[in-house]
C-alpha positions as MATLAB code, in Angstrom:
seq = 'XXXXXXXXXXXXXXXXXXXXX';
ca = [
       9.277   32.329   26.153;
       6.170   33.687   26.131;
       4.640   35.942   29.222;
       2.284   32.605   30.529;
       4.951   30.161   30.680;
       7.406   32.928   32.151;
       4.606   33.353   34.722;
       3.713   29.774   35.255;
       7.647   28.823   36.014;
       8.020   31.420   38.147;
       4.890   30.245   40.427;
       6.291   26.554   40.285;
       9.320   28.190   41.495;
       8.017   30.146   44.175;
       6.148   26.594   45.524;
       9.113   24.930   45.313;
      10.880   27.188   47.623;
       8.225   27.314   50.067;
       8.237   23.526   49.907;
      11.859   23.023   50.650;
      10.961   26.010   53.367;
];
């Protein structure tokens, strides 16, 4: 996986938690 995508998936994450948050 390349450093971007690693980075992008780990912002969607970080959303996601604040949504369900």
């Amino acid at each position: 996986m390349s450093r971007s995508s690693s980075l992008f998936f780990n912002s969607a994450a970080k959303l996601e938690t604040k949504k369900l948050n």
